[in-house]
N, C-alpha and C positions, 0 to 999 in steps of 0.2 A: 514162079519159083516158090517150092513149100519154103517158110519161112521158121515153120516150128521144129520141135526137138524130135530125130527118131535115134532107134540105134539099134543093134542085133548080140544079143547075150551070146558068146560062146557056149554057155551051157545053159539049154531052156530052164534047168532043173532048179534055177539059182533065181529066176524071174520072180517078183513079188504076186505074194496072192492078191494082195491088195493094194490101190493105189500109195504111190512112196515121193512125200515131197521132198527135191530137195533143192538148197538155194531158191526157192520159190516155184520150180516148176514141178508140176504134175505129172509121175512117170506112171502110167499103168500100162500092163504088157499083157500080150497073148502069146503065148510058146516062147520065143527067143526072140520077138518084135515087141518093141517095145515103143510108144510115143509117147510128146509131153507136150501140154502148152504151159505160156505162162515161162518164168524163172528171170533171174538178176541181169542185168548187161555184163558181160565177162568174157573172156577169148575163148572158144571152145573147148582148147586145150585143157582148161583149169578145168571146165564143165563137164570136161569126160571123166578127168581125174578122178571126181568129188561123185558118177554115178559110179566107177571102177569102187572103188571104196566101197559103196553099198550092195553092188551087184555083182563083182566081180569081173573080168576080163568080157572084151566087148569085138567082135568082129566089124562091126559100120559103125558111126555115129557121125551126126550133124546136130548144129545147134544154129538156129536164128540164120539159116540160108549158110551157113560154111560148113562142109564134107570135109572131114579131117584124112590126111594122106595116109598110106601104107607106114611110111615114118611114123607120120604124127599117132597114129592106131598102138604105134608097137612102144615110143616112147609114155602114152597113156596107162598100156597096161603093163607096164616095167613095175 
């Protein structure tokens, strides 16, 4: 099981050019894919929140081996 952080930018256009840490982990993206290693212990939930914040709204994310549900996706990016 991958164990590190990925997730998919609803909008490529919002992707950083260049790598963007946050809470410790390392996000750098290609188009609207985005990966990370690295970052704090935290429930993903709060993890998505905190990339939502910098990135904008997110169609997947996983953090540390949990896939966050269709809920948990929509409550993230409220």
């Amino acid at each position: 099981m991958y164990r590190g952080q990925r997730l998919v930018l609803a909008d490529a256009a919002k992707a950083p050019a260049r790598p963007t840490i946050i809470d410790g982990a390392r996000w750098s993206c290609e188009g609207s894919a985005c990966t990370a290693s690295g970052g704090t212990e935290q429930p993903a939930t709060r993890a998505c929140r905190r990339v939502v914040q910098k990135f904008g709204p997110v169609t997947a994310f996983s953090y540390k081996g949990k896939t966050l549900s269709a809920e948990e996706l929509a409550a993230c990016n409220a």
